[in-house]
C-alpha positions in Angstrom: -16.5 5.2 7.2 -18.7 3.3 5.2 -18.1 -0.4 4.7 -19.1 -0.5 1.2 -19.2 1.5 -1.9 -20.3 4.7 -2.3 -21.8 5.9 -5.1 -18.7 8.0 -5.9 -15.3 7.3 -4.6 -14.4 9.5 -1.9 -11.4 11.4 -2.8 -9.5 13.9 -0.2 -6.6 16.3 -1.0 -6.4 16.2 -4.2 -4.2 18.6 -5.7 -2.2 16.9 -8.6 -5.9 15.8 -9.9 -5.7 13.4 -13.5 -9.0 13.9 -15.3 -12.9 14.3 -14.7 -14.4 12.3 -11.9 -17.0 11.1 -13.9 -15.0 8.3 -15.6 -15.3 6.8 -11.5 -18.7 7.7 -10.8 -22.0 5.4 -11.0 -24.3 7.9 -9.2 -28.0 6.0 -9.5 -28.9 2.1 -10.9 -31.6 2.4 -13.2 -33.6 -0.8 -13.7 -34.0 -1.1 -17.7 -37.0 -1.8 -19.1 -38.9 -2.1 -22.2 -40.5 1.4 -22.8 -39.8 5.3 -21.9 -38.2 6.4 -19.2 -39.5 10.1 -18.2 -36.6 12.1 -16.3 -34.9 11.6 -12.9 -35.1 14.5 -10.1 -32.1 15.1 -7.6 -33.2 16.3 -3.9 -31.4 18.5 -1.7 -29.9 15.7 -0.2 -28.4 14.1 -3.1 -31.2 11.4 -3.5 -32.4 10.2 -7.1 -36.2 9.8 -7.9 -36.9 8.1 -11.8 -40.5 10.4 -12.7 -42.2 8.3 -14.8 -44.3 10.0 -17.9 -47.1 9.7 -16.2 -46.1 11.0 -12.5 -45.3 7.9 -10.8 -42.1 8.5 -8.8 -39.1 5.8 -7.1 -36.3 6.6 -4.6 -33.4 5.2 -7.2 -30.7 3.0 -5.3 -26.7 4.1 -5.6 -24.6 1.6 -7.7 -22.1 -0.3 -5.8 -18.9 -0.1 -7.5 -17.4 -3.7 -7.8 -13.8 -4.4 -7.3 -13.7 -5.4 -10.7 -15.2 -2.2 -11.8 -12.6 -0.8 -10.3 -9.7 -2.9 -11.6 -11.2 -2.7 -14.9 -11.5 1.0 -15.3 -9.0 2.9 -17.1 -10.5 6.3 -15.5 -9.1 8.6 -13.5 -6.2 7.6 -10.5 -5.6 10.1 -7.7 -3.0 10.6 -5.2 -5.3 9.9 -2.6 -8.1 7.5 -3.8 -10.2 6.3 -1.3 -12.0 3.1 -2.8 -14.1 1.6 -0.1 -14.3 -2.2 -0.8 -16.9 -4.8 0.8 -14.5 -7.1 2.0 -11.5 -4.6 2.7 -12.9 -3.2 6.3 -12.4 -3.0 10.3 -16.3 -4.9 9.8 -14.6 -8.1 7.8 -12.1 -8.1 10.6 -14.9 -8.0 13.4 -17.1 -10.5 11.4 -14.5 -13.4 11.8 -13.5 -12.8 15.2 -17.0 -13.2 15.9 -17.0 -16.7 14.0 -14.2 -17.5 15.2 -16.0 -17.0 18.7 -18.9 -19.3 17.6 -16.7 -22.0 16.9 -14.7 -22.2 20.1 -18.2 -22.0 21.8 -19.6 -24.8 19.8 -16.5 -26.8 20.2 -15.9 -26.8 16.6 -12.5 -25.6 17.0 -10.9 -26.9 13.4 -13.2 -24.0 11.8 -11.8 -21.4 14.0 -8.6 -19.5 11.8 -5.8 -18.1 13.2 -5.6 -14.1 12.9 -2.8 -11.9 11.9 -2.9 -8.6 12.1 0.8 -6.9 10.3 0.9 -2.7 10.8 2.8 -0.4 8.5 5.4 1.7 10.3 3.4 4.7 8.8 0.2 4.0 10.3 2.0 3.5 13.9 3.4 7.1 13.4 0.1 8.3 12.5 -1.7 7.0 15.6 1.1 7.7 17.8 0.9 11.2 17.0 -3.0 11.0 17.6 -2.7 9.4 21.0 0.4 11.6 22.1 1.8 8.3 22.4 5.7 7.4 21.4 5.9 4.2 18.6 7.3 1.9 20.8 4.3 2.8 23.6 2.0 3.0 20.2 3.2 -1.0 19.1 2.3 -2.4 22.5 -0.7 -0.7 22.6 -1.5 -1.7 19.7 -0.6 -5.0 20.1 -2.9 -5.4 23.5 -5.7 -3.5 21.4 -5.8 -6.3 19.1 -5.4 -9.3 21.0 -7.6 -8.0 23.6 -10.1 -7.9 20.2 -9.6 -11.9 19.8 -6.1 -11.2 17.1 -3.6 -14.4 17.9 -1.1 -12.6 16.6 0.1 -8.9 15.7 3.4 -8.3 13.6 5.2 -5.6 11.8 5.8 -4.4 7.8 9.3 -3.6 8.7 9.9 -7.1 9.1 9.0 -7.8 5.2 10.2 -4.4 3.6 13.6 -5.8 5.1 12.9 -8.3 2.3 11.8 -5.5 -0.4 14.8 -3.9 0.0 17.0 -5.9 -0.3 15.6 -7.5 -3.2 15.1 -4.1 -4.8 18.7 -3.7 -4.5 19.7 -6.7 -6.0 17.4 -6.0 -8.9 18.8 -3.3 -9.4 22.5 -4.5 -10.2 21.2 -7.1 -12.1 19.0 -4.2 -14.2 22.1 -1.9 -13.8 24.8 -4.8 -15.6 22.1 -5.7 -18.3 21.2 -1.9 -19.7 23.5 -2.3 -22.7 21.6 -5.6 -24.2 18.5 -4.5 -22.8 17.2 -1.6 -23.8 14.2 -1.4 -21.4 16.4 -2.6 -17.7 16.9 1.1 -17.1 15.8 3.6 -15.4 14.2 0.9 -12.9 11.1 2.2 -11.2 10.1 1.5 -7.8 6.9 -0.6 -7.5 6.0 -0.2 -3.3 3.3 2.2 -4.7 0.0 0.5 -5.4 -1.6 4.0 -6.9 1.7 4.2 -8.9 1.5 0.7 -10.3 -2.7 1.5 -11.4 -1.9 4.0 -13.0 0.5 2.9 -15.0 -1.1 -0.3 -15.8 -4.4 1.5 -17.1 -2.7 4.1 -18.6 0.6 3.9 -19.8 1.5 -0.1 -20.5 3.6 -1.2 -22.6 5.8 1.7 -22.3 6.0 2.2 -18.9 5.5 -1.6 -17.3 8.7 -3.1 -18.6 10.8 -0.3 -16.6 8.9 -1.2 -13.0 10.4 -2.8 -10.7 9.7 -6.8 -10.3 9.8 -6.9 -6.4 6.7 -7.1 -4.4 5.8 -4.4 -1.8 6.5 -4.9 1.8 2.2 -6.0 2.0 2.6 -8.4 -0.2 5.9 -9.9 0.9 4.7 -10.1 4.5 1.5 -11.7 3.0 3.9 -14.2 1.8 5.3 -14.6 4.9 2.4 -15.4 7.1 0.4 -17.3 5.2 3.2 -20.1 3.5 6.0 -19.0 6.4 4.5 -18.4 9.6 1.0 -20.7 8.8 3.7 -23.5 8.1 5.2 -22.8 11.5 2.0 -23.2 13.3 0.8 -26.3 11.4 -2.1 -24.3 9.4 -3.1 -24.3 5.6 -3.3 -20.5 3.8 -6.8 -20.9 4.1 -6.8 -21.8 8.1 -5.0 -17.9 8.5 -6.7 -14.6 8.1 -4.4 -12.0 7.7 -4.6 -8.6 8.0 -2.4 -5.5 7.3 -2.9 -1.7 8.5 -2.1 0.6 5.7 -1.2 4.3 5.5 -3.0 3.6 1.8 -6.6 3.2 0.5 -4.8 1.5 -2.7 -3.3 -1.0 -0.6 -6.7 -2.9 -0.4 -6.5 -2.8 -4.3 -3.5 -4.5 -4.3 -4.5 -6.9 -1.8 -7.1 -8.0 -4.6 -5.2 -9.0 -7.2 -5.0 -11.7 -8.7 -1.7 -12.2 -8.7 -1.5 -12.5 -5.1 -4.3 -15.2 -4.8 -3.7 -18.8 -4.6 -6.5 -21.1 -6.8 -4.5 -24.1 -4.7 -5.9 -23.1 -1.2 -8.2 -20.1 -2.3 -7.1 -17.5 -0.2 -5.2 -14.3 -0.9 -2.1 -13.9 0.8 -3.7 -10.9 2.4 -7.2 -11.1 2.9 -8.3 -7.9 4.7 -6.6 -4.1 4.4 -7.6 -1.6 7.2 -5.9 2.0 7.4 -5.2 4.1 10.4 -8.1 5.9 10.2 -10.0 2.7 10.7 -8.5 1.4 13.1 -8.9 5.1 14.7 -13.0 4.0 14.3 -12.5 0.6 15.7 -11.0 2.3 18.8 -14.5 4.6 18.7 -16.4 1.8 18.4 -15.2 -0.2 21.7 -15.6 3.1 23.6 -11.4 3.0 24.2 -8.8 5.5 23.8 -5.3 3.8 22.6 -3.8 6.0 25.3 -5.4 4.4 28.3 -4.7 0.5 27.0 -2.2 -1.6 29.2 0.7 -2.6 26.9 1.5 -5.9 25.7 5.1 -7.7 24.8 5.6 -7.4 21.2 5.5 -10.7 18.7 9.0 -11.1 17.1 8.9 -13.7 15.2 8.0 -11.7 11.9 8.7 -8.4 13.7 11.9 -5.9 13.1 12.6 -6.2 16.5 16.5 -4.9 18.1 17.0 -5.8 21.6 12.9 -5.1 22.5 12.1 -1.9 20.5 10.6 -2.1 17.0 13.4 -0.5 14.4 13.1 0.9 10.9 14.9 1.7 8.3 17.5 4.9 6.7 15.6 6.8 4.4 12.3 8.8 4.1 9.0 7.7 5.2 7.8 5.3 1.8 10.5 2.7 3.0 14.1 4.1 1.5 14.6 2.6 -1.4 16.3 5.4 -2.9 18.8 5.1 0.4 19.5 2.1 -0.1 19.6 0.8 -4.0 22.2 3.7 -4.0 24.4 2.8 -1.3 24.1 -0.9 -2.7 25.0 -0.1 -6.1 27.7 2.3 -5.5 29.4 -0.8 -3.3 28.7 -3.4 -5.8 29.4 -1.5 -9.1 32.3 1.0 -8.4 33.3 0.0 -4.8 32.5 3.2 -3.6 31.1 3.6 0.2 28.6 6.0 0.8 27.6 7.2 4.3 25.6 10.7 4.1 23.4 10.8 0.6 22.9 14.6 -0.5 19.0 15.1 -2.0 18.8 17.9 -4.5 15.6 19.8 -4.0 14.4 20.3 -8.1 11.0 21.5 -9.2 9.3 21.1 -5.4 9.9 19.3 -2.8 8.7 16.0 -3.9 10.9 15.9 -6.6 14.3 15.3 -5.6 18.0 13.6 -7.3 21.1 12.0 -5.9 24.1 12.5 -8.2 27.1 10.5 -7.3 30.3 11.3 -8.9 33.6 10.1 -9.4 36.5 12.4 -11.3 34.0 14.3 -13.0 31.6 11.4 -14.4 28.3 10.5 -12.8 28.3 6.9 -11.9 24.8 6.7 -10.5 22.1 9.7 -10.7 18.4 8.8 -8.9 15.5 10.7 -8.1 12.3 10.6 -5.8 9.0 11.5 -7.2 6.2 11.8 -5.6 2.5 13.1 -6.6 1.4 12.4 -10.1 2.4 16.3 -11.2 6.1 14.5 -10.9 5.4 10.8 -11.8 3.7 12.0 -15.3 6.7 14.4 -15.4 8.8 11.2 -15.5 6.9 8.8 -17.5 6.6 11.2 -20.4 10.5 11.3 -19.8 10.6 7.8 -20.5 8.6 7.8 -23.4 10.5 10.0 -25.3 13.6 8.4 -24.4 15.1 10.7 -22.2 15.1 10.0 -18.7 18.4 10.2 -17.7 17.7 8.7 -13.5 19.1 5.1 -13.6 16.4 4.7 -10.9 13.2 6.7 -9.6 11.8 6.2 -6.5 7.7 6.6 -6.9 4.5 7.5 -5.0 1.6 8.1 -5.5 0.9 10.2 -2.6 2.4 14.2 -2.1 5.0 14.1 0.6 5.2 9.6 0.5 3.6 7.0 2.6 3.5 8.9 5.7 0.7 11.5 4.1 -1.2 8.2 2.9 -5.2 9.0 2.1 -5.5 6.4 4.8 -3.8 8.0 7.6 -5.7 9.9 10.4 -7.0 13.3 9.4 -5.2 16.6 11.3 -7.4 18.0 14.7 -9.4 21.1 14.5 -6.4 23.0 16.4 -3.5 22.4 13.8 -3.7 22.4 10.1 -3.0 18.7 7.7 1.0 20.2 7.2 1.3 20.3 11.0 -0.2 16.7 11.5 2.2 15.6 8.8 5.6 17.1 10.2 4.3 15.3 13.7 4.2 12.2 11.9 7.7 12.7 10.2 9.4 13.9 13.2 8.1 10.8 15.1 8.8 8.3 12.3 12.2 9.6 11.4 12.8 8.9 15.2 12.8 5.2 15.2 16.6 3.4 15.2 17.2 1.9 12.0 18.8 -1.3 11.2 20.4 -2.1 7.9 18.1 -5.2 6.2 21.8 -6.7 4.7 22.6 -7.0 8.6 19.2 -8.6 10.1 19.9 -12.1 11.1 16.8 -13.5 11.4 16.1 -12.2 7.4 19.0 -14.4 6.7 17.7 -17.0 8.1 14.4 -17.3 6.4 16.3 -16.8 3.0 18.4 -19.9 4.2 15.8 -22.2 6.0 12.7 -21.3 3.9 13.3 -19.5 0.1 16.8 -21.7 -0.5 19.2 -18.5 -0.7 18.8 -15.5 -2.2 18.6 -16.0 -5.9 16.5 -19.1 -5.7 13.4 -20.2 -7.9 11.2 -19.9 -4.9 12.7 -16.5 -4.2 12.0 -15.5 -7.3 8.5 -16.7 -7.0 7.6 -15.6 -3.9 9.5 -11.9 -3.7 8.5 -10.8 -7.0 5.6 -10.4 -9.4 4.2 -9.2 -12.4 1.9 -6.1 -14.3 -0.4 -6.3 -16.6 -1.7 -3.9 -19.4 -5.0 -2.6 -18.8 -7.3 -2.3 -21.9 -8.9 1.2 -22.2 -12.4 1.1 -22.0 -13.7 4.7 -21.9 -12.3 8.1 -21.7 -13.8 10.6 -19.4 -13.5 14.0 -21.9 -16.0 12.0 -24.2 -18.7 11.0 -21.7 -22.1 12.5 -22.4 -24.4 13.0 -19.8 
């Protein structure tokens, strides 16, 4: 995979596609200059040459696509949009464990920063199932993989999604108990998606943004977490720790860039480099090792959702359970019911399900999953017209959720992408969950470092904010 932009984005699977692919695509720099330019031939193998008018030909160079190109687009979104970003790659990672190399041998050891690698649940799934490996054989693996690399320390999203969730929950109630003096608190959105929360920035704005969920993604929260947390812990500035996270999701390094989660006090993002499984897949390729045949290492617990000495997850699907758990939450808070086994109603397809709970004939609480943009433009035009009827809607971007992330590791010539996918499930719906309302060492950090759970630092440092995207083109009226 390339470590920088290609000319086009790279886009896999798409079946739910938005709108032409020209509104992403810069396919040649042309230098301009005073004068006529003639025409521009395409080769057989996709390369540009400008013909002058009077013969004279040059190779043209592709365009790199900027990040803020990117962000400042309003073109088209996809379900699995790859957007390869300079400093967003397995090379990044390699280039400071190199430096930090140089200054351990040059004895300039205050320049060396300490590196923290956090992997998604999703992403272990998807290598485990590569590697015919299980996830706890996968996290030591893993874990050895990394430090062998020069990593300090290697932790795990389920830690922070504890976090998400339970803040989403929250939220929720709050959102739930406010609907009749405000008129946009409900239906409450989930926000976990990156691709979701683009696309509804660029696109739909003002009526959409007020509806999305406040709470920061389990990346972001873990960024949080290890850089003003953990860093803390260990004595180091922001600046003094690269992190990295290992993300089912190409849109994950998008959301690693904003600049909402970048501090102008330190100058450092709260996560500075997003890989994906398939990368890490490469990096394996590229030390000649198969995950496989690596020794295991102990696991790091300290920012870890560790039970006894196996990694746990969470109830619910594979994008985290939010669903699963706002409902169970809710239903406890608002009408003391307790909920053990939710029932999903399979609508339209299968990524677009409800939860209806009732009591004597009235629905308390009715909520829905949608995932793929077929179903999330389904529900946004819903909400513009003023009748979504889901007092919340659990959103991704990708078909299927997290688990079929355009970062995870393509299917094997022998089986086709479904079968990878129901590999992936099986093994991820596997793991023993913990409820995040019963994790002790979350409690703790809520006590000892965010001053409880309603708190002005909570409330800085769990949540965030969206912002409207001006439109700046429209793809059906580019002319070529």
């Amino acid at each position: 995979m390339a470590s920088h932009f290609s000319g086009a984005l790279q886009l896999t699977d798409l079946d739910d596609y938005i709108t032409p692919s020209q509104e992403c695509i810069k396919p040649v720099k042309v230098e301009r200059r005073p004068g006529k330019v003639g025409k521009i031939r395409i080769e057989d193998d996709g390369s540009y040459f400008q013909v002058s008018e009077i013969g004279e030909e040059k190779k043209l160079e592709k365009a790199k696509i900027t990040l803020n190109d990117c962000l400042a687009c309003s073109g088209c979104i996809t379900s699995a949009e790859t957007v390869l970003i300079t400093q967003q790659s397995q090379d990044e990672l390699y280039k400071v464990l190199e430096q930090n190399k140089i200054a351990m041998q040059n004895g300039n050891t205050e320049e060396r920063k300490l590196v923290v690698v956090s992997i998604a649940p999703q992403c272990r799934a998807s290598l485990a199932v590569k590697y015919n490996l299980t996830l706890q054989q996968t996290a030591r693996k893993l874990t050895a993989f990394l430090k062998n690399l020069g990593v300090d320390h290697v932790f795990d999203t389920n830690f922070s999604r504890n976090f998400s969730l339970l803040e989403s929950c929250r939220e929720f109630v709050s959102r739930y108990r406010e609907r009749e003096n405000n008129k946009t608190a409900l239906p409450m959105l989930a926000s976990a998606c990156p691709g979701w929360i683009c696309y509804a920035e660029k696109t739909h704005g003002s009526y959409v943004l007020p509806y999305i969920s406040t709470t920061k993604s389990p990346q972001q929260i873990m960024g949080s977490l290890v850089k003003e947390y953990f860093g803390k812990l260990k004595g180091q500035r922001p600046d003094q720790v690269y992190h990295v996270t290992v993300m089912p999701c190409f849109d994950k390094k998008l959301e690693a860039s904003r600049s909402d989660f970048y501090s102008d006090v330190f100058s450092t993002r709260d996560v500075d480099c997003v890989i994906t499984s398939g990368e890490v897949e490469k990096m394996l390729e590229k030390e000649g090792i198969n995950l496989a045949d690596v020794s295991e290492m102990s696991l790091d617990t300290i920012l870890s959702n560790v039970f006894g000495e196996e990694l746990v997850g969470h109830d619910g699907g594979g994008s985290g359970g939010y669903l699963e758990h706002i409902i169970k939450y809710a239903a406890k808070e608002l009408f003391d019911l307790e909920l053990q086994n939710i029932e999903y109603n399979v609508l339209r397809n299968k990524d677009f399900q409800e939860v209806v709970i009732e009591k004597d004939g009235q629905v308390l609480l009715k909520m829905a999953l949608a995932y793929g943009f077929r179903n999330i433009q389904n529900i946004v035009q819903k909400i513009k017209r003023k009748k979504c009827q889901y007092h919340f809607v659990e959103i991704m971007a990708c078909p299927s959720g997290c688990t079929n992330g355009g970062g995870q590791i393509r299917n094997d010539p022998d089986e086709t992408a479904n079968e990878r996918l129901t590999r992936v499930n099986e093994l991820y719906k596997s793991e023993k969950t913990i409820s995040p309302f019963d994790h002790a060492d979350v409690k703790r950090i809520y006590d000892e470092w965010l001053n409880g759970t309603d708190s002005e630092k909570s409330n800085s440092l769990l949540h965030t904010q969206y912002h409207e995207v001006e439109k700046m083109t429209n793809a059906l009226n580019i002319k070529w």
